[in-house]
KEMAR-306002 format. One record per residue (C-alpha): residue in three letters; x, y, z. Coordinates in steps of 0.1 Angstrom, whole numbers, plus 5000, padded with zeros to 4 digits. Each point is the difference from the previous one (the first is absolute). Last residue first. Layout:
# residues N
+------+------+------+------+
: type :   px :   py :   pz :
+------+------+------+------+
:  ALA :    X :    Y :    Z :
...
+------+------+------+------+
//
This chain:
# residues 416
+------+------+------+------+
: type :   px :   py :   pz :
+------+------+------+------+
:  UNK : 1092 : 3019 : 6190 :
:  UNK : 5028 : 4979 : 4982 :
:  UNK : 5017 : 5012 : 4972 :
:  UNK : 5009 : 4982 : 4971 :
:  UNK : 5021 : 4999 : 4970 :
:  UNK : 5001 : 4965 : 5001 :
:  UNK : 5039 : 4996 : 5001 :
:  UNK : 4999 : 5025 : 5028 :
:  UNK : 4975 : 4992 : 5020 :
:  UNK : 5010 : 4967 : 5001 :
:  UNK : 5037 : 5004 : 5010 :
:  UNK : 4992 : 5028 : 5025 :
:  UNK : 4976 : 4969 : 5020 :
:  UNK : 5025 : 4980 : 4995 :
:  UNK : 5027 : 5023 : 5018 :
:  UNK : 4970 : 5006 : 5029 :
:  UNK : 4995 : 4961 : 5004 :
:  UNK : 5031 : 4990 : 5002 :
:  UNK : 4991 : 4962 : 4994 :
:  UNK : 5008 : 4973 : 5027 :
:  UNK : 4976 : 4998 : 5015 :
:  UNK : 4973 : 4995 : 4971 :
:  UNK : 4970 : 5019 : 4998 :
:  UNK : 5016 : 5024 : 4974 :
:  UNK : 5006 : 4969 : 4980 :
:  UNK : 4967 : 4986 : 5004 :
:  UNK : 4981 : 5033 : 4991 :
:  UNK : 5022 : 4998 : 4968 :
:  UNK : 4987 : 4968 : 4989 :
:  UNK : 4966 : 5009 : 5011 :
:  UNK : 5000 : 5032 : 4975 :
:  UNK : 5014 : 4976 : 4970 :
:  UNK : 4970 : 4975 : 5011 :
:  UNK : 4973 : 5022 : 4998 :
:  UNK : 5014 : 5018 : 4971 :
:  UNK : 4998 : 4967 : 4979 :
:  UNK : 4968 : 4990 : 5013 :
:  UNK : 4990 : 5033 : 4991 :
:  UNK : 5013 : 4998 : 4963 :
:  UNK : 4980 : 4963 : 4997 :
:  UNK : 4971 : 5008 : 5013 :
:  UNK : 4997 : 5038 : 4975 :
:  UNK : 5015 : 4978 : 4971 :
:  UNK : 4970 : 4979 : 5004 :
:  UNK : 4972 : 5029 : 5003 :
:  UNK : 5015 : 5015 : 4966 :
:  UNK : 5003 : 4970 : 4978 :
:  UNK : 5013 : 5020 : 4971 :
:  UNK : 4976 : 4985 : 4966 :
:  UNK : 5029 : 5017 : 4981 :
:  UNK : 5032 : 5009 : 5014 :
:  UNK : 5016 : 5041 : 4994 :
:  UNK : 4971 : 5021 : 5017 :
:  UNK : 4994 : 4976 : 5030 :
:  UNK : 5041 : 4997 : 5005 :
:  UNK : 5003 : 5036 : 5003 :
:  UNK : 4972 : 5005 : 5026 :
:  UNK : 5012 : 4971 : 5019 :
:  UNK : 5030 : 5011 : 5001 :
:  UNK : 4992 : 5034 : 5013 :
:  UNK : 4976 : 4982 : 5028 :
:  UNK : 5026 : 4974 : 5012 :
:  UNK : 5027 : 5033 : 5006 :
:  UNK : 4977 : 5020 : 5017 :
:  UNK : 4995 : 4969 : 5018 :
:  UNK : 5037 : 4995 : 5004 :
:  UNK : 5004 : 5034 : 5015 :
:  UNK : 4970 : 4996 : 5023 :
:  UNK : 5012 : 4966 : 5013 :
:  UNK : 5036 : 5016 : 5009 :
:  UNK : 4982 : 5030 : 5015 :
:  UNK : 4983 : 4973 : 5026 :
:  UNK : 5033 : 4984 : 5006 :
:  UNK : 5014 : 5031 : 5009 :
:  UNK : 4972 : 5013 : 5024 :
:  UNK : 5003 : 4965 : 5016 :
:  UNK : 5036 : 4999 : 5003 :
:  UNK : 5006 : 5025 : 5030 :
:  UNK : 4970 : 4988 : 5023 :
:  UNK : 5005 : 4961 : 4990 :
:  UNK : 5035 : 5004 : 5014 :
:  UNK : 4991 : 5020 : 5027 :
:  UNK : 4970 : 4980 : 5015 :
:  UNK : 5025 : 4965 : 4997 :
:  UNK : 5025 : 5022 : 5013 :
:  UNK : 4980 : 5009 : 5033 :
:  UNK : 4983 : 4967 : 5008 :
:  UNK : 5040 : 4986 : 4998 :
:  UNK : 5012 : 5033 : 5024 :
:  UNK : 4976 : 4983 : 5023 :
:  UNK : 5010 : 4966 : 5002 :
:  UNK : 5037 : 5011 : 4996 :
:  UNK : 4996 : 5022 : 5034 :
:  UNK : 4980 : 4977 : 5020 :
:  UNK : 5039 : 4977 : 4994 :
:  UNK : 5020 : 5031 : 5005 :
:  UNK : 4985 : 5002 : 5035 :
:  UNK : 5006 : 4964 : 5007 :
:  UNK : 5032 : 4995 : 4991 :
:  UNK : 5007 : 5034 : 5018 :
:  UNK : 4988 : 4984 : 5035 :
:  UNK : 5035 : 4990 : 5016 :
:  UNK : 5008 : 5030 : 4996 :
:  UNK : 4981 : 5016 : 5026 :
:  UNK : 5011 : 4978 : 5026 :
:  UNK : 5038 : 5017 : 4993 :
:  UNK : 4985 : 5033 : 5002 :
:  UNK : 4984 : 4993 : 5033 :
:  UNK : 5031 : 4985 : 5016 :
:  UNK : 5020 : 5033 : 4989 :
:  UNK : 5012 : 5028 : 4979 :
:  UNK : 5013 : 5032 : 5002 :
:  UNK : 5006 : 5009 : 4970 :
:  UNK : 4966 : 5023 : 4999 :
:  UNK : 5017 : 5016 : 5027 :
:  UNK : 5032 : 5014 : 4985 :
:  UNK : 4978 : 5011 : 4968 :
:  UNK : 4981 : 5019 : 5027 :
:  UNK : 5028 : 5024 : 5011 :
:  UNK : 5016 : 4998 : 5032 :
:  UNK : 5016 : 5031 : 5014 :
:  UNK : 5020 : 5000 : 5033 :
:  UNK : 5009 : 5030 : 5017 :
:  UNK : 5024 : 5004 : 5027 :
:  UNK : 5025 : 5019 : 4988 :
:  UNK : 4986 : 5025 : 4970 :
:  UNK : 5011 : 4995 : 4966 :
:  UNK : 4975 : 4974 : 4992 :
:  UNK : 4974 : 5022 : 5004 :
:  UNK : 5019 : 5012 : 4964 :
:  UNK : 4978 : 4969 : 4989 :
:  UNK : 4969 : 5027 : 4992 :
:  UNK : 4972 : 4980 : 5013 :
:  UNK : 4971 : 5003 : 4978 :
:  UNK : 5009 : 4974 : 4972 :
:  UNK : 4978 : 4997 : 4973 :
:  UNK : 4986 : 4980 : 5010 :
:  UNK : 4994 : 4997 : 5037 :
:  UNK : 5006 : 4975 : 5026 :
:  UNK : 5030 : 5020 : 5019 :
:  UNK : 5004 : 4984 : 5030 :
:  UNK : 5021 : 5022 : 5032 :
:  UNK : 5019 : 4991 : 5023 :
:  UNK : 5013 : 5028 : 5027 :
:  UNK : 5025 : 5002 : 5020 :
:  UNK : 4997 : 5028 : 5028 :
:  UNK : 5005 : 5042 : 5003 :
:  UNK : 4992 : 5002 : 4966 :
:  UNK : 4994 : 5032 : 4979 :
:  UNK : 4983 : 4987 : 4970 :
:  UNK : 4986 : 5027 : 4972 :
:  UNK : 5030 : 5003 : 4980 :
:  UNK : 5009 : 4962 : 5000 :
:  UNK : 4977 : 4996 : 4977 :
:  UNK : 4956 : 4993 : 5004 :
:  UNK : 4979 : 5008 : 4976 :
:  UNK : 5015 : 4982 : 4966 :
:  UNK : 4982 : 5008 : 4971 :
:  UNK : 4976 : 4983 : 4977 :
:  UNK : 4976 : 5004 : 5034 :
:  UNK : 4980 : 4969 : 5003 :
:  UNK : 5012 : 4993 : 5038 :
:  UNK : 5009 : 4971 : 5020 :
:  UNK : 5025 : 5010 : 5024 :
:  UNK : 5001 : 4978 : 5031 :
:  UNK : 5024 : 5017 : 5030 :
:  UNK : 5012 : 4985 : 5027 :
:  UNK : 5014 : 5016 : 5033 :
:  UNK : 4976 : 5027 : 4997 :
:  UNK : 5007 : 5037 : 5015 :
:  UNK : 5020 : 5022 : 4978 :
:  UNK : 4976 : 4982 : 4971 :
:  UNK : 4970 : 5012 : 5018 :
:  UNK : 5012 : 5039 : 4997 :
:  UNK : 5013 : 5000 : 4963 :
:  UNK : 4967 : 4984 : 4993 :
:  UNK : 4979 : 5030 : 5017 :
:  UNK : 4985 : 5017 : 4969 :
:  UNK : 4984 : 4964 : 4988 :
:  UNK : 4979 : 5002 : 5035 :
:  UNK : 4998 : 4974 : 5022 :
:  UNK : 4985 : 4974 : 5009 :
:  UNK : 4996 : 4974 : 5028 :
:  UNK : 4993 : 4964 : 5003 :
:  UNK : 4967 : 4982 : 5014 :
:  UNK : 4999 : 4974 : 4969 :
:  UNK : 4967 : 5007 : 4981 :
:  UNK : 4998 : 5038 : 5008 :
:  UNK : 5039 : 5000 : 4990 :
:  UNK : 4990 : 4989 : 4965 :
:  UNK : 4975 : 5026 : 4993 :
:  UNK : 5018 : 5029 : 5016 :
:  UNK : 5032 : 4990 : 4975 :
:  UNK : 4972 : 5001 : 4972 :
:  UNK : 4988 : 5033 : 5019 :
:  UNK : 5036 : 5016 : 4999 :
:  UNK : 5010 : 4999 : 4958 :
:  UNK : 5035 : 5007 : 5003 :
:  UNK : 5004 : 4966 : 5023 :
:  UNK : 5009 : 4998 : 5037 :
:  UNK : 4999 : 4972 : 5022 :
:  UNK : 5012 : 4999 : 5034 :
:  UNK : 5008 : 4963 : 5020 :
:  UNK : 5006 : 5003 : 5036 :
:  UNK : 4976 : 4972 : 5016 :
:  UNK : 5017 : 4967 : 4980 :
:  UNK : 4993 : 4967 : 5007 :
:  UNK : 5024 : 4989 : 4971 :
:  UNK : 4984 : 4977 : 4980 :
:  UNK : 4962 : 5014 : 4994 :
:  UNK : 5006 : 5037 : 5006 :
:  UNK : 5029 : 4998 : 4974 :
:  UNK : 4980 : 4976 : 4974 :
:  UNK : 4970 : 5024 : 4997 :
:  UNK : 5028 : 5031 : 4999 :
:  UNK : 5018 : 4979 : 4972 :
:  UNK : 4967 : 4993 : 4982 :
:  UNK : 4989 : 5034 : 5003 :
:  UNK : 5036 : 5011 : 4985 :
:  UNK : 4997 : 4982 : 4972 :
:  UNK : 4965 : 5007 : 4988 :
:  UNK : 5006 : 5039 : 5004 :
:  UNK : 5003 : 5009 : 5037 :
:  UNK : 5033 : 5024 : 4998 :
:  UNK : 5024 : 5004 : 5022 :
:  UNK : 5000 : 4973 : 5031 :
:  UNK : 5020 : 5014 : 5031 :
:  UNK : 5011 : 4975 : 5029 :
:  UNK : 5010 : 5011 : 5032 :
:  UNK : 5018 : 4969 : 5020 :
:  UNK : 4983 : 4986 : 5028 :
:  UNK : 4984 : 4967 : 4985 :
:  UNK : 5033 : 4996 : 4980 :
:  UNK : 5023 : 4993 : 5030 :
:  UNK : 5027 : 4987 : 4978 :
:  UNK : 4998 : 5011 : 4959 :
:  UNK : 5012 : 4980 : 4973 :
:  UNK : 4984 : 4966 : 5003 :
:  UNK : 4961 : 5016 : 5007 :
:  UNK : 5010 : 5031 : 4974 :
:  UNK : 5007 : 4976 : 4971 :
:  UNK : 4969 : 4980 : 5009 :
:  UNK : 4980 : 5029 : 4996 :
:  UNK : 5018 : 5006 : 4970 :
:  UNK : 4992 : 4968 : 4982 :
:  UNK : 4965 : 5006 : 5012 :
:  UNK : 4999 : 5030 : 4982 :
:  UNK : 5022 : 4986 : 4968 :
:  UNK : 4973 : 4973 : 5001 :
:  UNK : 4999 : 4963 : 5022 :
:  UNK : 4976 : 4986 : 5021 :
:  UNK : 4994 : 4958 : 4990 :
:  UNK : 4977 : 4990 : 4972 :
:  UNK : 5003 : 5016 : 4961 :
:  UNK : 5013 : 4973 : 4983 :
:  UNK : 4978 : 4974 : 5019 :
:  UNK : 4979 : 4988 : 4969 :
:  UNK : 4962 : 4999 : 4991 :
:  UNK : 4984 : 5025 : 5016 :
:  UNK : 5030 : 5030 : 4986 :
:  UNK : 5007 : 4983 : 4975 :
:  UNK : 4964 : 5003 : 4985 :
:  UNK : 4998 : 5035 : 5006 :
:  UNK : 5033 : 5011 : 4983 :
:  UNK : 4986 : 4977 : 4969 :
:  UNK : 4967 : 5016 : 4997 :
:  UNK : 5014 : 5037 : 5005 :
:  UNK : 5025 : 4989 : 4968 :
:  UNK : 4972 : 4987 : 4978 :
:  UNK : 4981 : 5034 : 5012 :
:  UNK : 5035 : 5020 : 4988 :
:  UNK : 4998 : 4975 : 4964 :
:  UNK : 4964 : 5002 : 4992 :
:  UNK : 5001 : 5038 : 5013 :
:  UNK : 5030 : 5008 : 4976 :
:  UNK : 4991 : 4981 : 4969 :
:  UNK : 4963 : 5017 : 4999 :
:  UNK : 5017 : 5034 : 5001 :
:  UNK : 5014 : 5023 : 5029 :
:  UNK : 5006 : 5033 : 4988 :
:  UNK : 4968 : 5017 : 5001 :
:  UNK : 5013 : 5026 : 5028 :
:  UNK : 4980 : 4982 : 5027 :
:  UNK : 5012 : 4970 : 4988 :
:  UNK : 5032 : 5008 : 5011 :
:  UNK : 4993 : 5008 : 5032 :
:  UNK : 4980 : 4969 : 5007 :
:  UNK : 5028 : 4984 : 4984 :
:  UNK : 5024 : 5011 : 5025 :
:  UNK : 4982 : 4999 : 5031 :
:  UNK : 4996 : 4961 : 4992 :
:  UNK : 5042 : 4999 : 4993 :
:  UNK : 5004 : 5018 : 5033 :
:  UNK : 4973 : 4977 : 5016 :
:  UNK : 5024 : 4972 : 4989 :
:  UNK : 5031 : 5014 : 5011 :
:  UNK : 4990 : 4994 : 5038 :
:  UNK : 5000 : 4963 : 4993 :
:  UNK : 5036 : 4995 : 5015 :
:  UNK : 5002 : 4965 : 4996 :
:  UNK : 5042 : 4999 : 4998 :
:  UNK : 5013 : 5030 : 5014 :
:  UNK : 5015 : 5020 : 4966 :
:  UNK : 4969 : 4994 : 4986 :
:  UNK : 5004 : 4974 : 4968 :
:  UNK : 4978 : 4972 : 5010 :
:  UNK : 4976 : 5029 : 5016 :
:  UNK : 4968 : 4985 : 4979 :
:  UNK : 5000 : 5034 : 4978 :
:  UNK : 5039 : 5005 : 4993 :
:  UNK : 5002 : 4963 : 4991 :
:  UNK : 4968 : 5000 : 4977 :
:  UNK : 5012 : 5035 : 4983 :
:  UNK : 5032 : 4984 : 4997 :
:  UNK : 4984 : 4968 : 4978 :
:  UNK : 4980 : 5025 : 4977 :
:  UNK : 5034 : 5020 : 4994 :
:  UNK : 5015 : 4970 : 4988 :
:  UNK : 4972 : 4989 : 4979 :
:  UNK : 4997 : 5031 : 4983 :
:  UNK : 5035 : 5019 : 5004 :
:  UNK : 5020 : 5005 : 5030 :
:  UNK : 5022 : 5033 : 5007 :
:  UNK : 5023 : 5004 : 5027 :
:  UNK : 5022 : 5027 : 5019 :
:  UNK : 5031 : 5003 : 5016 :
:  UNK : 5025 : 5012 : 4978 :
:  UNK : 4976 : 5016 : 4972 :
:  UNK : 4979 : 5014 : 5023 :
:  UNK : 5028 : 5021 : 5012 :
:  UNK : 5007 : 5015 : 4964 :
:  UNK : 4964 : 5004 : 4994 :
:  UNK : 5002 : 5022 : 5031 :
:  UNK : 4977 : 5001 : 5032 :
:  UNK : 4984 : 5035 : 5017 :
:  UNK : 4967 : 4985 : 4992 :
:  UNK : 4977 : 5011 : 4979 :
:  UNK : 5019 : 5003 : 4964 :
:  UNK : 5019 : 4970 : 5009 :
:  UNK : 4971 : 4977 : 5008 :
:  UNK : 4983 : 5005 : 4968 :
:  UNK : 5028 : 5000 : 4980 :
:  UNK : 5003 : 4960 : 5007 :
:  UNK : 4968 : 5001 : 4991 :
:  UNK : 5009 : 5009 : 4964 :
:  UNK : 5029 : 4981 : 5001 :
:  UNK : 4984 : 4970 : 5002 :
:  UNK : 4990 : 4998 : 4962 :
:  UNK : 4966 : 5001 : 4987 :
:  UNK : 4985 : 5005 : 5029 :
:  UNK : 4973 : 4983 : 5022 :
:  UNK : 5004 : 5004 : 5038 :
:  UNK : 5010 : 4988 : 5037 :
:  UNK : 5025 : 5027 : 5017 :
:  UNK : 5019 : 4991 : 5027 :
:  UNK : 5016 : 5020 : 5029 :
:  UNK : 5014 : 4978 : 5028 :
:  UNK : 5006 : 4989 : 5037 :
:  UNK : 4993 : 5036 : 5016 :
:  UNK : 4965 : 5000 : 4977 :
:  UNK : 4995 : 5011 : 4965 :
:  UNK : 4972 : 4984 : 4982 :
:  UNK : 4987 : 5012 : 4962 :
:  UNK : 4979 : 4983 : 4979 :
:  UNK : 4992 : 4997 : 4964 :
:  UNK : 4977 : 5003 : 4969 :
:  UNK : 4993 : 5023 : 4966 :
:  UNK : 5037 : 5018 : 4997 :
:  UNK : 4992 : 5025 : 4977 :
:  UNK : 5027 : 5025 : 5017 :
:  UNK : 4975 : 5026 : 5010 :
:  UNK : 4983 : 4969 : 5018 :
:  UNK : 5039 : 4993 : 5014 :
:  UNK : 5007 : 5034 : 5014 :
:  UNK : 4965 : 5003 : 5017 :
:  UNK : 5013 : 4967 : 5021 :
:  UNK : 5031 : 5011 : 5006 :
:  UNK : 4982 : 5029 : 5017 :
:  UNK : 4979 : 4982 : 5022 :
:  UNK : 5028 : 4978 : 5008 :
:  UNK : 5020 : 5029 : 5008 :
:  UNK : 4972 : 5018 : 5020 :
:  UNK : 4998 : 4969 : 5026 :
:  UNK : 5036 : 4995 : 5006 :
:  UNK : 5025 : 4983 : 4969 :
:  UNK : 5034 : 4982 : 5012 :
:  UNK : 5026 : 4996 : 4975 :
:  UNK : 5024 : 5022 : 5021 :
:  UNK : 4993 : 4983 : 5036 :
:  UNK : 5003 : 4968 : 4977 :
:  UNK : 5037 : 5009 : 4996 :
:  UNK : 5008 : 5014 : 5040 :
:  UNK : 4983 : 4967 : 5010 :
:  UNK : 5019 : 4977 : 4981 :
:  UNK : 4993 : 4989 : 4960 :
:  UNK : 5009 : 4964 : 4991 :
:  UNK : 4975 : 4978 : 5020 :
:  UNK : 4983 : 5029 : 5016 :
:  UNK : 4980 : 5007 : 4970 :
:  UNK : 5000 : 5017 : 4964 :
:  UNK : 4978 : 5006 : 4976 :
:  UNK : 4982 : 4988 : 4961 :
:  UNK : 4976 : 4973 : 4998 :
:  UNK : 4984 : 4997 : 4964 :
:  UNK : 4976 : 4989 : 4979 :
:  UNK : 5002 : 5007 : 4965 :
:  UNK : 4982 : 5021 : 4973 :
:  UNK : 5006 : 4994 : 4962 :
:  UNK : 5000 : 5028 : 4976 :
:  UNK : 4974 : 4993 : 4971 :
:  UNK : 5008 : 4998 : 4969 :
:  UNK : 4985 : 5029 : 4977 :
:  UNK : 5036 : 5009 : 4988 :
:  UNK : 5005 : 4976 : 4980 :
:  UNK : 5033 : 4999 : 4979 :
:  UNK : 5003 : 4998 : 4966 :
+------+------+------+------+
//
């Protein structure tokens, strides 16, 4: 008859999509603002789901969690973002346990940004948990591993090279506009939006190009005030955009709208015009295309580009993946004696209560029963049987969580 008092079994896993098989327009559709995550978040405590983390930026949306099966996070993203299960399916992944450990670990130490050493995903990740735990869904597991992570992004970041030289999507840009555009210290140049992007693009605009004619406007008008106080630029108000657009010879569009602001509907040009679109989703409608003279890049153009820095960066992967082993090592060790301990411990208790029925039986059936000796010799015995088993879920090579299901159920136990 079967038993239905054993247990489900959690797994970890990494479940999303990135730029390395989804494009702009995909990830724009996968990608979760503020109040999504929020609510994603609410969905999966009503769910049961006891621990993960959520990170959307314009490179990827990931979720980091316990489920039983990955579908259930997979949901997760669907139901807040405008993103299908069917278009998950073609270009997203899913990485179990160890797997999703190791991506988590890549993601975090900027092996796996789409510009190699980009570190800026690690304070996403921090923001993250902190939000998470906020909500009480960050467990033990989760901070060990995300401060494991934190300790390993810091590390190569001392110790190695991978992140030295200038190079981002904003100064990728930058340089874009430098080769691209003749004359650039006289042409008009209007920044939208001042999020983290587009500071660093207006930081790295003033800085290269020697520019007195640069305009920033953003919805939100004293972060744009802010920004422009530090530089000496001007700003405008969000109501005239249609008017500074008419004007600018380049245009850098790095908005967090979900919907494009600026189509061919609202640009009545007189000149060329180039403009950079370095949001996700997209907020450059590409009919600007349809107009003569206008050139759209999109960020995924720019993050190709690649150069002498990249190629130096390289150079120092051995290196980061090496701090990265060392550390993921302290991590499993913690993990594995984290996850078998409480099934160990119910594995004593079992054969105790086991020990102590026998006992009782055998003291009533043999005469002159040596109680105190049996009672050495049967916890010798379960000593050994338990350290037996702690030495196979120690091993390397053992499954750990599969073993752990195998136990429990022959047993009949269930760990606390």
């Amino acid at each position: 008859m079967e038993n239905n008092n054993v247990p489900k079994h959690l797994y970890f896993y990494s479940v999303g999509l990135s730029y390395k098989k989804a494009d702009a327009e995909v990830r724009g559709q996968f990608s979760l603002d503020a109040v999504a995550k929020t609510r994603l978040l609410e969905q999966a405590k009503n769910d049961g789901i006891e621990s993960l983390i959520v990170t959307s930026t314009c490179n990827r949306t990931e979720i980091y969690g316990f489920a039983e099966h990955p579908f259930q996070l997979i949901k997760l993203i669907c139901d807040n973002s405008n993103g299908s299960v069917d278009a998950f399916q073609k270009v997203g992944f899913v990485y179990k346990n160890q797997e999703a450990i190791n991506h988590l670990f890549r993601v975090g130490t900027g092996l796996d940004s789409q510009i190699l050493g980009d570190f800026e995903i690690i304070s996403q990740i921090k923001t993250s948990f902190i939000h998470s735990k906020s909500m009480n869904l960050a467990n033990a597991f989760m901070e060990r591993l995300v401060n494991a992570v934190i300790q390993a992004s810091k590390r190569i970041k001392t110790e190695t090279e991978i992140s030295s030289g200038a190079t981002s999507v904003s100064f990728a840009s930058v340089q874009y506009i430098l080769k691209n555009v003749e004359d650039i210290s006289n042409k008009n140049i209007l920044l939208f939006g001042t999020g983290k992007i587009g500071r660093n693009t207006c930081e790295n605009l003033v800085k290269h190009t020697k520019n007195e004619h640069i305009t920033l406007i953003n919805r939100t008008k004293d972060k744009a005030e802010k920004l422009a106080g530090k530089l000496n630029l001007i700003v405008k108000d969000y109501s005239e955009l249609h008017l500074e657009l008419q004007k600018a010879d380049v245009v850098v569009v790095a908005t967090g709208a979900q919907n494009p602001t600026v189509d061919k509907a609202i640009l009545n040009l007189k000149k060329p015009l180039l403009i950079l679109d370095l949001s996700i989703p997209k907020n450059v409608h590409e009919n600007v295309e349809e107009l003569e003279g206008v050139t759209l890049i999109h960020m995924d153009y720019l993050s190709q580009l690649t150069d002498e820095t990249l190629e130096n960066r390289k150079l120092h992967i051995p290196a980061a993946e090496a701090i990265i082993e060392e550390i993921k090592e302290e991590f499993v060790v913690w993990m594995k004696g984290r996850k078998f301990a409480p099934t160990i411990n119910a594995l004593k208790d079992k054969l105790n209560a086991i020990k102590v029925s026998e006992l009782d039986f055998q003291s009533k059936k043999i005469a002159d029963f040596n109680e105190a000796q049996a009672e050495i010799i049967s916890n010798r015995i379960i000593q050994k049987i338990t350290t037996h088993f702690a030495n196979h879920l120690k091993d390397d090579d053992t499954m750990v969580d599969e073993s752990i299901e195998w136990i429990e159920k022959v047993f009949k136990i269930k760990a606390s």
